[in-house]
Backbone bond lengths (Angstrom), bond angles and torsions (degrees), N, CA, C in turn:
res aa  C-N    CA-C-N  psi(-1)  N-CA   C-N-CA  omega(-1)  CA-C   N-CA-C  phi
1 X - - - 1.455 - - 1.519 107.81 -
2 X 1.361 119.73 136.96 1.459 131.07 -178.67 0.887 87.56 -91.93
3 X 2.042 118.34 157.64 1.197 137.67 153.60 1.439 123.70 -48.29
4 X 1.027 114.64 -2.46 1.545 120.47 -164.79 1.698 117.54 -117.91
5 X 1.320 92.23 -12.40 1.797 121.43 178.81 1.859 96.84 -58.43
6 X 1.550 122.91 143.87 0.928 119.52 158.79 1.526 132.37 -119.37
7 X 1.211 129.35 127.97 1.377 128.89 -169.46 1.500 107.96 -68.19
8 X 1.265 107.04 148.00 1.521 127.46 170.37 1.486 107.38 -104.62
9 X 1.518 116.38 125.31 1.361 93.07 163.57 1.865 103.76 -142.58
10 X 1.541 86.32 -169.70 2.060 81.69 -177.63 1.787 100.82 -159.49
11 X 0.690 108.89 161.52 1.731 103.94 167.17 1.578 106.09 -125.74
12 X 1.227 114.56 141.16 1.360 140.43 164.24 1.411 135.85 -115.07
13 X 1.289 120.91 138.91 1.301 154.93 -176.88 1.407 98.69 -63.29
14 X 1.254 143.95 114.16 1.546 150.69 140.41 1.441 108.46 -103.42
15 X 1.576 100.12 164.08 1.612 109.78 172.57 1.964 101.35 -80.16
16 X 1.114 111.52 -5.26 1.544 123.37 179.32 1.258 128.67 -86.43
17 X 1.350 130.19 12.38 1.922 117.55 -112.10 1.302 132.14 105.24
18 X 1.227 107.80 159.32 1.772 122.97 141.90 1.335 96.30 -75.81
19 X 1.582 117.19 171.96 1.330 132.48 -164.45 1.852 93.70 -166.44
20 X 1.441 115.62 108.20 1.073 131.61 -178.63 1.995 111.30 -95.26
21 X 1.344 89.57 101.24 2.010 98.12 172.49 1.419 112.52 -88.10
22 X 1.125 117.78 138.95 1.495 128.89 161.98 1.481 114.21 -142.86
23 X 1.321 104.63 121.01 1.706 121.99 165.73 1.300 116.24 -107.86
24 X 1.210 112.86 143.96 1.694 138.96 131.10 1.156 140.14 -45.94
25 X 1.337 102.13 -176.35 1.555 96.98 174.69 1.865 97.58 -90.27
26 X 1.361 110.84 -29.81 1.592 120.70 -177.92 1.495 106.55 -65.22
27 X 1.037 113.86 -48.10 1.872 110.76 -176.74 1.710 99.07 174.06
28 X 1.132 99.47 -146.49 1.687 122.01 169.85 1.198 121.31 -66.45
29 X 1.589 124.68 119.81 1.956 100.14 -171.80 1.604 75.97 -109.53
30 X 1.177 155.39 -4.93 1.340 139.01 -170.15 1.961 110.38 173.22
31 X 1.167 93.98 150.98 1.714 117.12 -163.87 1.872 99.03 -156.45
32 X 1.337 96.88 60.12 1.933 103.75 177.27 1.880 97.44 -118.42
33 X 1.343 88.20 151.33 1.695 113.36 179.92 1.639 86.01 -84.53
34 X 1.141 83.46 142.07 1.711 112.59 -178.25 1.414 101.53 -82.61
35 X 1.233 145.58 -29.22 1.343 131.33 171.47 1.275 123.62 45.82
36 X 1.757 115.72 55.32 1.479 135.17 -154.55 1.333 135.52 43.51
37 X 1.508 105.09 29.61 1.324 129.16 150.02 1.192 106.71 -70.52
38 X 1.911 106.98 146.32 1.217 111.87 171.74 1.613 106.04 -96.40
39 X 0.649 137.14 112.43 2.146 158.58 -173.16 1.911 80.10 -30.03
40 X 1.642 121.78 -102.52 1.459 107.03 178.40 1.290 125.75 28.59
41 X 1.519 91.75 -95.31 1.594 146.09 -174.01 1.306 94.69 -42.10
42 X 1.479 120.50 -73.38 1.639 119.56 -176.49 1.455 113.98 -63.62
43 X 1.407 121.20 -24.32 1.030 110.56 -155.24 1.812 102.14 -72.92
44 X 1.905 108.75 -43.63 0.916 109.70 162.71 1.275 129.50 -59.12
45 X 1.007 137.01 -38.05 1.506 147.32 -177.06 2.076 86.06 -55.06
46 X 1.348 111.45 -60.76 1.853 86.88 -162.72 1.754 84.97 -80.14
47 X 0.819 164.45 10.39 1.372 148.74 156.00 1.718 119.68 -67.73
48 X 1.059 114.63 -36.80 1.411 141.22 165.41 1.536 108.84 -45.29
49 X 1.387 92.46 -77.98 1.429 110.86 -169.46 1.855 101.85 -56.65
50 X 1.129 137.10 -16.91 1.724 147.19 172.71 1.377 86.41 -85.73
51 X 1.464 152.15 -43.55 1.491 147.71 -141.69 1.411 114.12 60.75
52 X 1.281 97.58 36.75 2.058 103.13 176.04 1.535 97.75 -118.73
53 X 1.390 103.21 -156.42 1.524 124.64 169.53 1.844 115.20 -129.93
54 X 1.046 92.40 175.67 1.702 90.94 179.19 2.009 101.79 -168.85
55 X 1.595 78.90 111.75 1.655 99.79 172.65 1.341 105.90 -91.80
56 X 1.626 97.91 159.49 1.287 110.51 174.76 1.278 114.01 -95.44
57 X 1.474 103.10 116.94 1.757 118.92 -175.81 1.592 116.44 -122.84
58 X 1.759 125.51 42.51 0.985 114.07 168.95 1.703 133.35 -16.13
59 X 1.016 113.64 -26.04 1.803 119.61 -152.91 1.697 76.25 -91.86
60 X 1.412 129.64 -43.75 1.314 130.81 176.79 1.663 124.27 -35.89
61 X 1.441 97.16 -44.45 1.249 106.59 -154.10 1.890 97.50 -123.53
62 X 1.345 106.50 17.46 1.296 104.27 -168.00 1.867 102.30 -81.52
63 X 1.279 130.44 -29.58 1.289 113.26 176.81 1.885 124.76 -70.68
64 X 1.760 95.85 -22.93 1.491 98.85 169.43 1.953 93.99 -68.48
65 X 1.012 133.79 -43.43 1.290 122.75 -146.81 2.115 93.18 -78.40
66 X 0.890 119.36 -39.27 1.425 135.14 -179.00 1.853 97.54 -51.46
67 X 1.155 106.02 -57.11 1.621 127.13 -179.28 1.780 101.74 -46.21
68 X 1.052 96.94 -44.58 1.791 120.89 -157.69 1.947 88.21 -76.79
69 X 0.885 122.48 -75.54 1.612 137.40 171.97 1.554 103.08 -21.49
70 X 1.868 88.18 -53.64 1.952 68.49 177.43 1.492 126.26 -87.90
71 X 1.321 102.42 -19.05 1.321 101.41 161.77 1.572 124.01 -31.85
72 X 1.520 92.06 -73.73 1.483 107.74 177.86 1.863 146.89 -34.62
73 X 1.599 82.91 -29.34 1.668 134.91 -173.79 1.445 88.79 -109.14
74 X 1.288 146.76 37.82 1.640 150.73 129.08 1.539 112.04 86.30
75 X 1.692 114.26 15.27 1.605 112.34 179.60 1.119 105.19 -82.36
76 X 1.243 118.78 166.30 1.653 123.67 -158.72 1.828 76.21 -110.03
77 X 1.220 139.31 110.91 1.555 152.73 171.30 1.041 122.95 -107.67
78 X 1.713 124.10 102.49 1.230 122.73 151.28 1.296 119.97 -62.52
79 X 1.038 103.06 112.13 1.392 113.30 160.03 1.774 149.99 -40.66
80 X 1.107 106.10 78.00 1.822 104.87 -169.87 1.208 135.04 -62.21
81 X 1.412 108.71 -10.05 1.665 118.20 -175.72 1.739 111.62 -64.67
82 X 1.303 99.19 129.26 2.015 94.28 170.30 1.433 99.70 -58.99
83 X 1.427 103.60 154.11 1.376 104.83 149.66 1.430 102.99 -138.22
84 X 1.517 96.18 131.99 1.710 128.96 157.44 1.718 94.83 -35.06
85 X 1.629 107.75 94.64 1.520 109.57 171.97 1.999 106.43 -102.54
86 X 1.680 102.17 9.37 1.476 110.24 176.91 1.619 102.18 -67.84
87 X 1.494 138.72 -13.83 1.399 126.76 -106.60 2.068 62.50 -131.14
88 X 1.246 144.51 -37.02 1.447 150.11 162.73 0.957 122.18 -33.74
89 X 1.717 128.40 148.44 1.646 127.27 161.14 1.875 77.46 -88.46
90 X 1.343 96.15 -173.89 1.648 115.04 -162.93 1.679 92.00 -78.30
91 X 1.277 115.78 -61.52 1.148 119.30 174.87 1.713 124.30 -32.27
92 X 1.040 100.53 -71.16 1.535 106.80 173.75 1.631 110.28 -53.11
93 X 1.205 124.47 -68.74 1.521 129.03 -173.00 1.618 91.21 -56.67
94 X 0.850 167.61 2.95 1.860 160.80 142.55 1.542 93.84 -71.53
95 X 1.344 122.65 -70.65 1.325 121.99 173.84 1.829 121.22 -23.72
96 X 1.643 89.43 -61.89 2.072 98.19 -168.42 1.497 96.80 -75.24
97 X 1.599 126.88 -28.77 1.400 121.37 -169.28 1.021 94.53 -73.27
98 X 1.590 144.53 -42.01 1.569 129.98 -157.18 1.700 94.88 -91.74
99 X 1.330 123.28 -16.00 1.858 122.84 172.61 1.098 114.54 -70.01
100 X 1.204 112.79 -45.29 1.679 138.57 157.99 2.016 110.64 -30.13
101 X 1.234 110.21 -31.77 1.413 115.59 175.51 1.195 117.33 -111.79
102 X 1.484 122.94 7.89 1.488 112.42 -177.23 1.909 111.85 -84.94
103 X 1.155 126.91 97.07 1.374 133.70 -170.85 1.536 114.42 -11.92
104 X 1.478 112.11 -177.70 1.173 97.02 -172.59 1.815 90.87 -119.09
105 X 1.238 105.40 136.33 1.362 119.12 176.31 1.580 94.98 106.92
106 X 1.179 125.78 -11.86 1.505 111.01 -175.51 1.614 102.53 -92.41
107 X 1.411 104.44 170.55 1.425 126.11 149.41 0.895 147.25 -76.92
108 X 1.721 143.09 165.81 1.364 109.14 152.68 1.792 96.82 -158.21
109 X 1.090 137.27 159.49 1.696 112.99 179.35 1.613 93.45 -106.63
110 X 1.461 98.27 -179.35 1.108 127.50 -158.90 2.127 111.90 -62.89
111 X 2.118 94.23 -29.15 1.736 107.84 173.12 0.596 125.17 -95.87
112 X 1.839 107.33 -6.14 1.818 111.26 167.70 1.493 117.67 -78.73
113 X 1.170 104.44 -24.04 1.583 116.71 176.63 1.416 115.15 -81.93
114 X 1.325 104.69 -33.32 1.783 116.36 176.08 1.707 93.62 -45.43
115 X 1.574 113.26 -75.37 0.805 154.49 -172.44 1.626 106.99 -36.36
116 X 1.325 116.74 -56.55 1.621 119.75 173.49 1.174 122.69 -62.85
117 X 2.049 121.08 -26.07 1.378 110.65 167.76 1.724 108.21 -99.65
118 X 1.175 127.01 24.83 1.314 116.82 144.67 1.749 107.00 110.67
119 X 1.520 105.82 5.14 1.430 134.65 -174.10 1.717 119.96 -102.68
120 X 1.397 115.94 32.93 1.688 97.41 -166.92 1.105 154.19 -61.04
121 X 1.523 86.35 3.20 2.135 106.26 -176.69 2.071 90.69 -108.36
122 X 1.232 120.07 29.42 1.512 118.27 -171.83 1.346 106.89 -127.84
123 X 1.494 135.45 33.51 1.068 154.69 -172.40 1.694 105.02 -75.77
124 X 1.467 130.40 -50.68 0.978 119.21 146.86 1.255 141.30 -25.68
125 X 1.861 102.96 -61.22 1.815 114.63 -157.76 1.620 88.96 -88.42
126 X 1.523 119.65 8.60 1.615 111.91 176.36 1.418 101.13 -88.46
127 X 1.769 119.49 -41.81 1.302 121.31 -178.93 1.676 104.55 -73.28
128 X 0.711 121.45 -45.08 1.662 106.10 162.22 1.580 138.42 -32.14
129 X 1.494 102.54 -60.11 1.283 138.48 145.81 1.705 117.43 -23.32
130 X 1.296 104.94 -56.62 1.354 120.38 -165.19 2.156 84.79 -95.03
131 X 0.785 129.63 -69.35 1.656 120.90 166.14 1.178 127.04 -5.81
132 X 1.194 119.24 -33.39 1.712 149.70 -169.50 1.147 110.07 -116.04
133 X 1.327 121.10 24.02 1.342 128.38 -177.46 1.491 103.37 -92.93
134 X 1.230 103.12 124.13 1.784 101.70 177.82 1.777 127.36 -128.30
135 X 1.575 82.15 12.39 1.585 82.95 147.10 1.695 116.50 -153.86
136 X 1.335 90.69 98.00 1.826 141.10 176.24 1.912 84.73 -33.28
137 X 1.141 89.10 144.93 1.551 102.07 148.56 2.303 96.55 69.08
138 X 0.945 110.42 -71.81 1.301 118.27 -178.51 1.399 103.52 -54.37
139 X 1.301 123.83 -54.74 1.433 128.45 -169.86 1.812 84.26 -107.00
140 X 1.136 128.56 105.38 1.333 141.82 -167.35 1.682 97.97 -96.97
141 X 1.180 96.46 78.23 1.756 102.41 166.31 1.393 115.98 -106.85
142 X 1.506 102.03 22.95 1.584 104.43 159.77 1.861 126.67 -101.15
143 X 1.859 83.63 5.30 1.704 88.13 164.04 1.458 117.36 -102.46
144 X 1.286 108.33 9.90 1.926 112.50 165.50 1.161 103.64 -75.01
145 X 1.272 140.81 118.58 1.386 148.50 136.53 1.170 135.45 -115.04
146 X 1.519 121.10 148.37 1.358 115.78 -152.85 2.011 122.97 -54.28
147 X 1.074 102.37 167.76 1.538 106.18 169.16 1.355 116.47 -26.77
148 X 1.663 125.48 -61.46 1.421 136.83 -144.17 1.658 105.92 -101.08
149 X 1.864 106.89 8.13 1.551 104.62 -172.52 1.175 110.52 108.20
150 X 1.372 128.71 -58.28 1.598 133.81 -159.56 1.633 90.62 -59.11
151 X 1.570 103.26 170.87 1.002 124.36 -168.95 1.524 105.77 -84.69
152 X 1.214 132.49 -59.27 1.597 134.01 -175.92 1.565 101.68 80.57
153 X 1.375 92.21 -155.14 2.208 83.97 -153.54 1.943 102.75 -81.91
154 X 1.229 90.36 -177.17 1.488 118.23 -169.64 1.456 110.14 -149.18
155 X 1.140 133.74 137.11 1.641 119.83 166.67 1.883 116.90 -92.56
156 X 0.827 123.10 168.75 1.019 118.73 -163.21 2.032 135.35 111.42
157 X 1.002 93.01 -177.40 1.566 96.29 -176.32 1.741 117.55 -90.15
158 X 1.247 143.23 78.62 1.344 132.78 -138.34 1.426 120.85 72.52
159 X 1.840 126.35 41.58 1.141 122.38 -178.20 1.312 126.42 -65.45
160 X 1.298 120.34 -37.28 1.628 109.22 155.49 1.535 128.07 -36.42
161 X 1.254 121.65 -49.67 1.268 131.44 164.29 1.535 93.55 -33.13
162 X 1.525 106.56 -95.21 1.219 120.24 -141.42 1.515 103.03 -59.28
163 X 1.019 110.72 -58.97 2.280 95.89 172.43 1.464 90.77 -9.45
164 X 1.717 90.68 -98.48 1.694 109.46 -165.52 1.589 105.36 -18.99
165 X 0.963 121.29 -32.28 1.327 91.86 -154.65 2.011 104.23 -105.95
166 X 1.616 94.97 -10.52 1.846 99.35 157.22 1.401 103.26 -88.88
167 X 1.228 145.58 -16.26 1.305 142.61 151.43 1.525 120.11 -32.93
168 X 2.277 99.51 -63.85 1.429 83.83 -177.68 1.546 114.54 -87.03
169 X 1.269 138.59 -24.64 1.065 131.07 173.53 1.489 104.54 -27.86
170 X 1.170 115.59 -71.22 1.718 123.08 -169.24 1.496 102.03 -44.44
171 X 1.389 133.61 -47.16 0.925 154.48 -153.50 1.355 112.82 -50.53
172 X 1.728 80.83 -77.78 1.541 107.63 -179.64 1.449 107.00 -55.74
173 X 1.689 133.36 -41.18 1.458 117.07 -135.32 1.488 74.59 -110.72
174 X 1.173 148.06 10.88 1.939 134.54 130.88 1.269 109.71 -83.31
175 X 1.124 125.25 12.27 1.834 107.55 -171.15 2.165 71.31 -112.62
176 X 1.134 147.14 -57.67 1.112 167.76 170.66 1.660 89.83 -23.50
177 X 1.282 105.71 -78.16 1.664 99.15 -166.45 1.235 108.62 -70.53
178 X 1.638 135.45 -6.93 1.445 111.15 -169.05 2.094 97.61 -94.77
């Protein structure tokens, strides 16, 4: 991203939160719940920190947010938005690209994923990896869970909650259609 690049951003309505989007000219640099952030406020704050700006362009970001709705409302949604995968160390972007494919309603733990980008003793630096995930929901690194079933971390304000509770959504609305 050049200094001269301008951010798009929008805030959204979840049953979870607000949910703060910002794009590029590359794709998506982030899709995180504000967690009593004021949307504005953040939006500038990560615009800053790039040395750009970032207007508010709902109409921009309105088909990811449409996408997001149905999510929410129990459709199983691939997701169409680019995402800015420049914004990664190598490590991590192998990590979110192979999270990025784990279906929706499925699982996967933390050594199966080690394991899928070619790393199997890195089961840790994957949950790390996935920690630093900053766009929630699109890059669904709330279906990594540990080895033994349990859920393991989440970012956010009450992240146990919130997994579980994008867990059962997914859950329920395939247990529903089959």
């Amino acid at each position: 991203m050049t200094a001269s690049d301008e951010l798009r951003w929008t805030q959204t309505d979840t049953p979870l939160g607000p949910l703060l989007l910002i794009e590029g000219d590359g794709g998506l640099l982030t899709a995180s719940f504000l967690d009593g952030s004021e949307a504005a406020g953040a939006a500038a704050k990560f615009a800053t920190n790039r040395s750009t700006t970032a207007i508010e362009q709902p109409a921009a970001l309105a088909p990811l947010c449409r996408q997001l709705d149905s999510y929410f409302a129990g459709s199983a949604v691939q997701f169409s938005a680019a995402i800015d995968w420049s914004q990664f160390e190598p490590f991590q972007r192998r990590v979110l690209q192979c999270c990025a494919t784990v279906a929706y309603g499925d699982r996967i733990s933390y050594g199966e994923l080690a394991e899928e980008i070619g790393s199997p003793r890195a089961a840790r630096a994957v949950g790390n990896a996935l920690r630093s995930n900053p766009v929630a929901i699109v890059i669904p690194c709330h279906r990594v869970v540990r080895s033994d079933g349990s859920l393991g971390g989440y970012g956010g304000e009450d992240p146990q909650q919130r997994k579980a509770k994008l867990l059962n959504l997914e859950i329920s609305s395939v247990s529903a259609a089959a």
